[in-house]
N, C-alpha and C positions, 0 to 999 in steps of 0.2 A: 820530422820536417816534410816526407813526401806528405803523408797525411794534408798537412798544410797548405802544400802546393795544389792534390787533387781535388781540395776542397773548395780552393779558393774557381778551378774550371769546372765544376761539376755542377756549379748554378745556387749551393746553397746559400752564396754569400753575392750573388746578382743585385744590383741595383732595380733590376725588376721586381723584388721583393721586399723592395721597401716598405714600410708603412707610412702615411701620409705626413708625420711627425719629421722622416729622416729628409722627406720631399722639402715639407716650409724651412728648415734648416738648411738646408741646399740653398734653396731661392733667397733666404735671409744673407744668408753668406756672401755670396755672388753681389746683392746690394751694398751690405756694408762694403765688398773689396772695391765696387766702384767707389763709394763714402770718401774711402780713405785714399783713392787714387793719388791723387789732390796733393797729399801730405797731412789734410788735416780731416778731422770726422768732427764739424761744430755743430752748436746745435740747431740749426737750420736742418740739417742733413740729418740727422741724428730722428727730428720729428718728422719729417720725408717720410726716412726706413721703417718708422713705430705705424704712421696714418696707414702705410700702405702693406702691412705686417697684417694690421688690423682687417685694413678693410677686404683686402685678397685673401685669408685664411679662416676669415668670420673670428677673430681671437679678441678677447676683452685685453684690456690694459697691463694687466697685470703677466697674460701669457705671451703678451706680443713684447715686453719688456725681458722675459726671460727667454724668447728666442732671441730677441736683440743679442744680448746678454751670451748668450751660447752660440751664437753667428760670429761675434767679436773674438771668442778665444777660438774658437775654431780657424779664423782667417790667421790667428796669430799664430800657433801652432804650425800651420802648411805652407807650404811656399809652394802649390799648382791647384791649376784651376781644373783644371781634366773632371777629376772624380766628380765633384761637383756638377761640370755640365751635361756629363754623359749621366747623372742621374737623373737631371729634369728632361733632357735628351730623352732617354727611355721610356717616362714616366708622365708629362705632358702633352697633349695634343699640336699638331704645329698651330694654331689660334693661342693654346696656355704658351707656347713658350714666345709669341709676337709681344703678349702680354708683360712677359716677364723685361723684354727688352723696353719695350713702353716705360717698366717701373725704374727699369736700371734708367734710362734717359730722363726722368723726372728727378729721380737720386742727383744724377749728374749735374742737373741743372739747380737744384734744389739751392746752394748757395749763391746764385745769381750769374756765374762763371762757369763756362764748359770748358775745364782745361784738357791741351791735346792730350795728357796720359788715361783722362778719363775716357774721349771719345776714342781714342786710341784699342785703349780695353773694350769698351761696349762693341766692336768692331770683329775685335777678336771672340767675343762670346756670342755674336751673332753666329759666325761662323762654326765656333764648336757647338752649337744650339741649333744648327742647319737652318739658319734662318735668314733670306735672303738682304742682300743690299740692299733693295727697292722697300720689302717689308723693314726693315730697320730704321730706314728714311722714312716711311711713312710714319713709323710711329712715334720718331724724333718730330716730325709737324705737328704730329697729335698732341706734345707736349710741351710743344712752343705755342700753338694757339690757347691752349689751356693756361700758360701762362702768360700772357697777352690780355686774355680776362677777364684774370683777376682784378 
């Protein structure tokens, strides 16, 4: 069990050593947990998380289905968001992770309703994300104009 303990502070199991696989599975994750804030993951939401799965990781259909896919048992299995943010934390530039907040507020918005537990969360992962109120607000406009239009 020490073995286990020193291993886990010694760096070999660092979220800096990720591979970019554990990174889009982070980032999918954190979507879907926004999806499901709500109570509900319909498919409005559902095609959000796949377009933007796609278009942010360059993944064809078929791979951005099976992150889906492993995003969703992932979120179901855990109950904290930590590990997750402290991996894109580590792992994205502060512009990839404005990004990631942009995707979460297009998620959020995706079924036409921004319920308080959604902004509520985007809020909170701003913050584990080190990602300021002002940049968060901005890129909540950037996703209201975008949705305006259409």
């Amino acid at each position: 069990m020490l073995k286990r303990i020193k291993k886990m502070f010694d760096g070999a199991t660092s979220p800096a050593h990720l591979k970019g696989n554990d990174l889009e599975q982070a980032a999918a994750a954190l979507l879907v947990e926004a999806a499901i804030m709500d109570g509900t993951f319909d498919d409005d939401e559902r095609t959000v998380v796949l377009n933007l799965l796609e278009e942010r990781f360059n993944l064809g259909g078929i791979e951005a289905d099976q992150l889906l896919s492993d995003a969703e048992e992932a979120i179901a299995k855990s109950n904290e968001l930590y590990t997750l943010t402290r991996t894109i934390k580590d792992n994205f530039d502060h512009d990839q992770r404005i990004e990631l907040i942009e995707m979460l507020w297009e998620v959020a918005y995706a079924d036409g309703v921004l319920h308080d537990y959604e902004a509520n969360l985007i809020r909170r992962l701003a913050g584990l994300l080190y990602v300021s109120d002002r940049d968060s607000g901005e890129a909540r406009k950037r996703i209201l104009a975008k949705i305006d239009a259409k």
